[in-house]
C-alpha positions as CSV (number, residue, x, y, z in Angstrom):
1,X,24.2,25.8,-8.2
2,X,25.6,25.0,-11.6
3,X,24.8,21.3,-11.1
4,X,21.4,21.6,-9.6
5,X,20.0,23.7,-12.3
6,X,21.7,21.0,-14.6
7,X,19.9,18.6,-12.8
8,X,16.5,20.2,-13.0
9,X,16.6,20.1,-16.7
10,X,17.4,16.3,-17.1
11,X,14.2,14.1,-17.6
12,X,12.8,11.8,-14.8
13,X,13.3,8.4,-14.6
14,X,9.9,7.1,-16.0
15,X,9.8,10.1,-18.8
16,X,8.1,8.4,-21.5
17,X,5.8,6.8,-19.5
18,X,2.0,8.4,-20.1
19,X,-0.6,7.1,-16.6
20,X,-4.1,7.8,-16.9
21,X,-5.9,8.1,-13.2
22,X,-9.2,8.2,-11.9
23,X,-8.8,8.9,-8.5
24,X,-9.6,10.7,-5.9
25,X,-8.7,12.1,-2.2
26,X,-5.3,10.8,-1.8
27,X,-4.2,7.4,-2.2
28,X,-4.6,7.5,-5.6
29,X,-3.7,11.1,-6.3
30,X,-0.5,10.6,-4.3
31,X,0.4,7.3,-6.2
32,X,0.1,9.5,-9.2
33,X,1.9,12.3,-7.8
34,X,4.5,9.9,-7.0
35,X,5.0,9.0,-10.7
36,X,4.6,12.5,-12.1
37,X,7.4,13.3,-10.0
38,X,9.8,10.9,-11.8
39,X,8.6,11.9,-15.2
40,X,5.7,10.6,-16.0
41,X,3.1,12.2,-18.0
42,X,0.0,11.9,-15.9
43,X,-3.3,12.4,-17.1
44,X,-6.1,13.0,-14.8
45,X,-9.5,12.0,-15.8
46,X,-12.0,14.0,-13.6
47,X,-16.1,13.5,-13.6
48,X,-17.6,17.1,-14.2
49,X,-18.0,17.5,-10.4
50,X,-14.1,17.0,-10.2
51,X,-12.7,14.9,-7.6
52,X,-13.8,15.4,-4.1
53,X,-10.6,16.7,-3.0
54,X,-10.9,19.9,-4.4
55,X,-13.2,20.9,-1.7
56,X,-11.5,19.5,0.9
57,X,-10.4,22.1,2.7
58,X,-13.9,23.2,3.4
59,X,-13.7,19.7,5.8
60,X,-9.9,20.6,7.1
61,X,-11.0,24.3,8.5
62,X,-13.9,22.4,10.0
63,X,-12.1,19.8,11.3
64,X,-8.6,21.5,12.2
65,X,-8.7,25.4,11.3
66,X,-6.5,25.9,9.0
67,X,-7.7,28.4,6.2
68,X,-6.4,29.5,2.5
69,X,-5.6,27.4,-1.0
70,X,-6.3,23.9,-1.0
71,X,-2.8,22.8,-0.1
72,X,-4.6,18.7,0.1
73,X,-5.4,19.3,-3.3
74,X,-1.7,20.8,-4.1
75,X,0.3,18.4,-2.6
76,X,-1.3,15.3,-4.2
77,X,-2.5,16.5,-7.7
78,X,1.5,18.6,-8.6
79,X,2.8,16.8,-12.1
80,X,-0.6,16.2,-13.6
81,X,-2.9,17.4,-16.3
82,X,-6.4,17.6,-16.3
83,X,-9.1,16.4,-18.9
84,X,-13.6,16.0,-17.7
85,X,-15.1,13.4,-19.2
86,X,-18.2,11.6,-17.8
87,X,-18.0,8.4,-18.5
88,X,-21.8,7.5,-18.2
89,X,-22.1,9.1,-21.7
90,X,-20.8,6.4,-24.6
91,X,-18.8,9.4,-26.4
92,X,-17.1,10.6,-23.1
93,X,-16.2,6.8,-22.7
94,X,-14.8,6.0,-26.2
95,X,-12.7,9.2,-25.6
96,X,-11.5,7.4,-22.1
97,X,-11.5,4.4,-23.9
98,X,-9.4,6.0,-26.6
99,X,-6.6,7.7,-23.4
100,X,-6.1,4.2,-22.6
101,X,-4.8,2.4,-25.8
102,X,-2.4,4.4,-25.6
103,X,-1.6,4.6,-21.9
104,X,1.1,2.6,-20.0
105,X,-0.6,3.0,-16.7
106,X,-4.1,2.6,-15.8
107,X,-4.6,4.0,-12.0
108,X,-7.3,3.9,-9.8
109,X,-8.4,4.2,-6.1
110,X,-12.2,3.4,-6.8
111,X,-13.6,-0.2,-5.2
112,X,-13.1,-3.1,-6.4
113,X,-16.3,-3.7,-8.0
114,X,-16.6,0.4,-9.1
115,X,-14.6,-0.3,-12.4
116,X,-16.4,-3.4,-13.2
117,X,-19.8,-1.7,-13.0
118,X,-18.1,1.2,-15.2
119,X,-17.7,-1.4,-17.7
120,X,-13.7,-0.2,-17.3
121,X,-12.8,-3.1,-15.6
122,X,-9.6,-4.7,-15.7
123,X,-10.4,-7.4,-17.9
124,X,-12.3,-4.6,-20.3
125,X,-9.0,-2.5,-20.6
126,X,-6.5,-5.3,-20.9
127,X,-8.0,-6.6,-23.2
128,X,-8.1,-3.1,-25.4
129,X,-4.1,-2.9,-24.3
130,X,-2.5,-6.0,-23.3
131,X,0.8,-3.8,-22.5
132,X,-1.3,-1.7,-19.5
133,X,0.2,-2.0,-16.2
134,X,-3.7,-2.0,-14.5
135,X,-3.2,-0.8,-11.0
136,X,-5.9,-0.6,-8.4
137,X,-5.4,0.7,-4.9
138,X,-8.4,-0.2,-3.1
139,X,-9.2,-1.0,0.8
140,X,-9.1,-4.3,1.7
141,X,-7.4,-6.1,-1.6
142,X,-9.4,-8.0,-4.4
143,X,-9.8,-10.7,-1.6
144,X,-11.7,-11.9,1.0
145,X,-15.0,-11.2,2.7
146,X,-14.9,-7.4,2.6
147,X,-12.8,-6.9,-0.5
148,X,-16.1,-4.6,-1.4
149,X,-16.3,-2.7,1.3
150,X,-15.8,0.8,1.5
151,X,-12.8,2.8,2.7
152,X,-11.3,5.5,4.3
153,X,-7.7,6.4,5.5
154,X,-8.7,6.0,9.1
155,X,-10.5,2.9,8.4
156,X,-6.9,1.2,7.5
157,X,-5.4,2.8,9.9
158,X,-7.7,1.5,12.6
159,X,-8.5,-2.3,11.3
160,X,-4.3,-2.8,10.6
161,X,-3.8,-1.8,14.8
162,X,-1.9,0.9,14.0
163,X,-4.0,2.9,16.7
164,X,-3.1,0.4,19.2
165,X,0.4,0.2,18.8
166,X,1.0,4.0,18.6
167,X,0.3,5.8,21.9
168,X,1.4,4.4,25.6
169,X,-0.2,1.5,27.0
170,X,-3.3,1.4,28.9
171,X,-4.8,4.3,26.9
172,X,-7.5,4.6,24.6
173,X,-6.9,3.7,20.7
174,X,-4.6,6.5,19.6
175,X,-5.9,9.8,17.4
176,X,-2.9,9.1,14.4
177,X,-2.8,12.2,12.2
178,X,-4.4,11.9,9.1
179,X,-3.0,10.9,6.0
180,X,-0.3,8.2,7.3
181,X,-2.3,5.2,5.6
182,X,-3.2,7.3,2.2
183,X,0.3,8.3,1.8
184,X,2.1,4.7,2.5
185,X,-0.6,3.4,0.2
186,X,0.2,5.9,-2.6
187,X,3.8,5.0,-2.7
188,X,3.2,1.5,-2.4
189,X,1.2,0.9,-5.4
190,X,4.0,3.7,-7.0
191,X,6.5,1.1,-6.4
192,X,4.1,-1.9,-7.5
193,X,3.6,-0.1,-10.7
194,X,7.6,0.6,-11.3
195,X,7.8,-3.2,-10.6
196,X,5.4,-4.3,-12.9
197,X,7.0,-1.7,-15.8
198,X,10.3,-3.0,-15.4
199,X,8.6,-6.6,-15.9
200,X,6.8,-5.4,-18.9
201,X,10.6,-4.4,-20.5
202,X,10.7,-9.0,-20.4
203,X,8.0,-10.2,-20.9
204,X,5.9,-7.6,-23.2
205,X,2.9,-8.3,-21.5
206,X,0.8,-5.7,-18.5
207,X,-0.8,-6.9,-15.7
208,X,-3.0,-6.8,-13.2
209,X,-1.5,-4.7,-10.1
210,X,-3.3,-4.9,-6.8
211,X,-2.3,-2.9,-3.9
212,X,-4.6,-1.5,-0.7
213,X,-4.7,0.4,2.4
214,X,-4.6,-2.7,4.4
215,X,-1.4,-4.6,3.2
216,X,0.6,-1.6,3.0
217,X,0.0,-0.4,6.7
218,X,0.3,-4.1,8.2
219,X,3.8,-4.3,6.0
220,X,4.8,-0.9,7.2
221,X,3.9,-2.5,11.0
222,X,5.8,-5.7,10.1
223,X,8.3,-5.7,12.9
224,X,5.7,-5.4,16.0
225,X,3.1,-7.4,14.0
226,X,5.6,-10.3,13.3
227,X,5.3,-10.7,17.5
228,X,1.8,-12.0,17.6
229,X,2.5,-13.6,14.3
230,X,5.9,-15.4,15.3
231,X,5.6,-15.5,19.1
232,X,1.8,-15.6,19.5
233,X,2.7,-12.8,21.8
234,X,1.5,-9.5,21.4
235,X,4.0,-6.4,21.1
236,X,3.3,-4.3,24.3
237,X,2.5,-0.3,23.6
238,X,5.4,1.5,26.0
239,X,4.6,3.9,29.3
240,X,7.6,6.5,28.5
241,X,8.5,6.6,32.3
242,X,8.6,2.7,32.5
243,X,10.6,2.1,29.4
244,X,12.2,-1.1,29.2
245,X,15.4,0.3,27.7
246,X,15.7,4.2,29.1
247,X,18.3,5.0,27.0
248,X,16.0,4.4,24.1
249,X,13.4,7.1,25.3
250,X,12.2,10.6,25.1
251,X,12.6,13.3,27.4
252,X,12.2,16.9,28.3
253,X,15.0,19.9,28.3
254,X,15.4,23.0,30.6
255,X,13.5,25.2,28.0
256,X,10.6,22.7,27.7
257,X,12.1,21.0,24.3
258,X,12.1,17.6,24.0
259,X,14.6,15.1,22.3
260,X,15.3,11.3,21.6
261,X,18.2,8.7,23.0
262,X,18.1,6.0,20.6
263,X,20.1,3.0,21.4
264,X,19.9,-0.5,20.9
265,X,22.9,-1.3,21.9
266,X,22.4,0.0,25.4
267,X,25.7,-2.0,27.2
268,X,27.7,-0.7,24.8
269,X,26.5,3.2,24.9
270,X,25.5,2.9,28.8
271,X,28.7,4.4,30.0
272,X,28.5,7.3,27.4
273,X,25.4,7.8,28.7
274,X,26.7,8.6,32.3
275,X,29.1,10.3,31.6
276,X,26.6,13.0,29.4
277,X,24.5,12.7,32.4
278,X,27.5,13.9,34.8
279,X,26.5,11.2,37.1
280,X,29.6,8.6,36.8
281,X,28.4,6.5,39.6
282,X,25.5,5.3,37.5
283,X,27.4,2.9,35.4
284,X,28.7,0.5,37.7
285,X,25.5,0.6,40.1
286,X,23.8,-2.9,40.5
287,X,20.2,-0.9,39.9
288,X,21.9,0.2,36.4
289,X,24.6,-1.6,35.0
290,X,22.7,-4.0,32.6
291,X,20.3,-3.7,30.2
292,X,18.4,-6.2,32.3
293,X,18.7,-4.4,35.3
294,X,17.6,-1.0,33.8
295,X,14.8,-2.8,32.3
296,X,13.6,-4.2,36.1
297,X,14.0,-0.6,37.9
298,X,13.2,1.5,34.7
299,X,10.9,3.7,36.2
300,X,13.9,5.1,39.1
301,X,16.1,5.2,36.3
302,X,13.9,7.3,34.0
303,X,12.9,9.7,37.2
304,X,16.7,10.0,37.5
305,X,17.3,11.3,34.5
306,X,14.5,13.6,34.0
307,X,15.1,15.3,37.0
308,X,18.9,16.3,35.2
309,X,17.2,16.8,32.0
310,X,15.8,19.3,32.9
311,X,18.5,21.2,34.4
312,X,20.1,22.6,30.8
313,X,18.4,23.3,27.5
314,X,18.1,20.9,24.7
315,X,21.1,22.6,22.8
316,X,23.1,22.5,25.6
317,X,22.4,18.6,25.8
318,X,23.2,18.1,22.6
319,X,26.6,20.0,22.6
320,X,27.3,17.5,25.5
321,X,25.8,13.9,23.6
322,X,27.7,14.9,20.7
323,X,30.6,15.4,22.7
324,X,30.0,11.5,24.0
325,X,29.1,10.3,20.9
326,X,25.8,9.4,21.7
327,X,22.5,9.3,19.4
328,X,20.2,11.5,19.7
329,X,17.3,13.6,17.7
330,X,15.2,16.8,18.8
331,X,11.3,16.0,18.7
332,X,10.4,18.5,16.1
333,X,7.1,20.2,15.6
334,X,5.7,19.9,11.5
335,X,6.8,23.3,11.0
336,X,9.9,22.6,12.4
337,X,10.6,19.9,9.6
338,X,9.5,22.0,6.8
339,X,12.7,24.1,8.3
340,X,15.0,21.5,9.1
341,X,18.4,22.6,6.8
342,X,18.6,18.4,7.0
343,X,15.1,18.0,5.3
344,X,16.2,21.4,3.1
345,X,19.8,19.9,1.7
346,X,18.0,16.6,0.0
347,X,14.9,18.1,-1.5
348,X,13.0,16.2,1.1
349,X,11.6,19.9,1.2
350,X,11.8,21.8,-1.9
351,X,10.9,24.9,-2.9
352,X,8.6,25.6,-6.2
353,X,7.4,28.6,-8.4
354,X,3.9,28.4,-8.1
355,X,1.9,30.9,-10.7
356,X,-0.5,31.9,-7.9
357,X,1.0,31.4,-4.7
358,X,4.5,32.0,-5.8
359,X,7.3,30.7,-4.4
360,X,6.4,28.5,-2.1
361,X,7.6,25.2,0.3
362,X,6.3,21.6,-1.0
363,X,6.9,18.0,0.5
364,X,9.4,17.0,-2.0
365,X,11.1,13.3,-3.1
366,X,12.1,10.6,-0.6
367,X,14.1,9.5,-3.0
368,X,17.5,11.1,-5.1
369,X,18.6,9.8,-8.7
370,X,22.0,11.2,-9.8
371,X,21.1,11.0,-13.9
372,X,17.5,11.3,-13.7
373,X,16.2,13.6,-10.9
374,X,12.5,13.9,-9.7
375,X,11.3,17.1,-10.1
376,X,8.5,19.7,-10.0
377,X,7.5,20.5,-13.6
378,X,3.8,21.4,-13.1
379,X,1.0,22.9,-10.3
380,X,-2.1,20.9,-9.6
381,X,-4.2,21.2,-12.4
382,X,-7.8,23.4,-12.4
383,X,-10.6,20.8,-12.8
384,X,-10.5,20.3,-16.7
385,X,-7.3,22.8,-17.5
386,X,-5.8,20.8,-20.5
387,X,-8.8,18.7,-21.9
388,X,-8.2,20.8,-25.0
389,X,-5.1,20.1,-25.2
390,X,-4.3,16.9,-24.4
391,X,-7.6,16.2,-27.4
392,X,-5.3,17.8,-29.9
393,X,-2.5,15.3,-29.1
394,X,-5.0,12.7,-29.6
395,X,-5.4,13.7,-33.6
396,X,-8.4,15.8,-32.5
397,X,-8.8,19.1,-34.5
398,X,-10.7,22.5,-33.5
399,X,-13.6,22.0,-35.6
400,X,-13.8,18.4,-33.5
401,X,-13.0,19.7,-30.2
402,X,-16.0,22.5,-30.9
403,X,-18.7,19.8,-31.9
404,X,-17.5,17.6,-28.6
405,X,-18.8,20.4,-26.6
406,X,-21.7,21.2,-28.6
407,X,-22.7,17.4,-28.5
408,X,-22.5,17.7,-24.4
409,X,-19.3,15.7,-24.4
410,X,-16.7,17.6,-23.1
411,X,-17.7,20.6,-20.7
């Protein structure tokens, strides 16, 4: 305990480092997020209507259900501060305008051209700071025919063929939970912007950093997309009771829980395998005893063993594939990984003192630094919490914060 509350008080890797964001649902937010968790100050520039995630939990209980705070909002707005400014009025701008000379970071999720017709383009506020690190996660890139198009998470998710490589084969394009494309996008252009930081330590000099929806979804696919690339052969979705390898497969326990074999190297594990299964005459069978010939009778195979799988409980399976040193995973449920002791032990769940909900569970860090921990320093801000103060840290006294309001520039 000693150490981790040691830990907690030692500064993030990018402390020092001041982003400025207009964004807005989540891949932007979650970039952000992603960089307020290793320390940086992250400043959230809202329009007076706030970003549209605040109410989008109205759409989530409509959708889904679920009821009570904004945990959307929460989860992708933690480690940030909150100024309004609308930036159709010139003053509101100049104060913007103002954030960025002296910002490192410059982060947006808007289009491509939505900057531009701000007049807060990239060439606009490089040109003010030639040290910003200008990072845009848009769409579709700054390239190509529909580089201006519009975008959602389930558009990216949809156009990069992750919905028809997810799902078993012969079935309609699958329903992918929401949010896979957003996040991966988030922490890309997180990375892209710790890249383009580190360059800035060399050269001096910011840059233009260009990251989207799109590119980070077909890299995250690269290994069943390189098929059709490489091969000009497309990667096949699976039919769980015909797959090719059945000791790389799910299946279902006694008590109705299921759980994962996962090996690929199946010769080597196969006689493991039967001896878990209680069924030594498997190995040596000519149906069996070859990763080619399990592949060709698959589906007798895979009836085989879900018939015994189901004669013992998932713990009691795993007592015995520890016991033959084979590797294997439960299926867990979501709330099931917010309790997993696993997920628990390296803060990829953590635990934060919220001042309205209290202590409460958060996603936490995918990522551990032994000298400069990520951390939870702040809730998500209330639309416009700290424009006063982060004014005052710009040289801004009372008597000038009180005349920005009264001129209709600040709320």
């Amino acid at each position: 305990m000693k150490d981790s509350k040691n830990k907690q008080k030692m500064a993030g890797p990018l402390d020092g480092v001041r982003v400025v964001e207009i964004t807005m649902f989540q891949q932007g937010p979650v970039c952000g997020t992603k960089l307020g968790d290793l320390g940086a100050d992250v400043i959230k520039v809202e329009p007076t209507s706030g970003d549209p995630g605040r109410g989008f939990m109205r759409i989530i209980g409509t959708m889904v259900g679920l009821k009570g705070r904004n945990y959307y909002f929460e989860q992708h707005n933690r480690n940030k501060r909150s100024i309004v400014l609308d930036l159709k009025q010139e003053k509101s701008k100049e104060l913007f305008l103002k954030l960025i000379d002296e910002a490192d970071v410059f982060l947006t999720n808007m289009s491509i051209e939505a900057p531009q017709k701000m007049g807060i383009g990239p060439e606009v506020l490089m040109k003010r700071n030639p040290r910003l690190i200008y990072a845009q996660a848009s769409g579709w890139g700054r390239k190509g025919p529909d580089a201006n198009e519009l975008s959602f998470d389930y558009t990216g998710i949809a156009r990069a063929g992750l919905m028809m490589s997810s799902g078993e084969r012969g079935t309609p394009p699958s329903q992918v939970l929401p949010g896979l494309g957003d996040e991966l996008g988030g922490m890309v252009c997180a990375w892209a912007i710790c890249c383009a930081l580190y360059a800035r330590e060399k050269t001096g000099k910011g840059q233009l950093v260009d990251t989207s929806l799109m590119g980070s979804l077909i890299c995250m696919e690269s290994l069943v997309l390189s098929a059709p690339a490489m091969l000009g052969q497309e990667f096949p979705r699976e039919i769980r009771t015909q797959a090719g390898n059945p000791i790389y497969n799910h299946y279902r326990a006694k008590d109705d829980r299921w759980f994962i074999l996962a090996h690929l190297q199946p010769d080597r594990y196969w006689p493991n395998a039967c001896r878990a299964l209680g069924m030594p005459e498997l190995e040596n069978d000519p149906r069996f005893n070859s990763i080619e010939a399990r592949g060709e009778n698959a589906r007798e195979l895979i009836s085989i063993m879900d018939k015994k799988f189901a004669t013992k409980t998932r713990d009691e399976w795993f007592q015995i594939f520890k016991r033959e040193g084979l590797i294997h995973s439960p299926v867990q449920t979501l709330t099931e990984v917010i309790d997993d002791p696993q997920a628990v032990a390296n803060n990829y769940v953590t635990s934060f003192e919220h001042p309205v909900l209290g202590r409460t569970k958060m996603v936490g860090f995918p990522w551990d630094f032994s000298q400069t921990p990520a951390s939870i320093r702040r809730e998500a801000p209330e639309l416009g919490q700290h424009t006063e103060e982060i004014l005052l840290e710009m040289g801004y006294n009372w008597d000038d914060i009180t005349q920005l309001k009264t001129d209709g520039v600040i709320p």
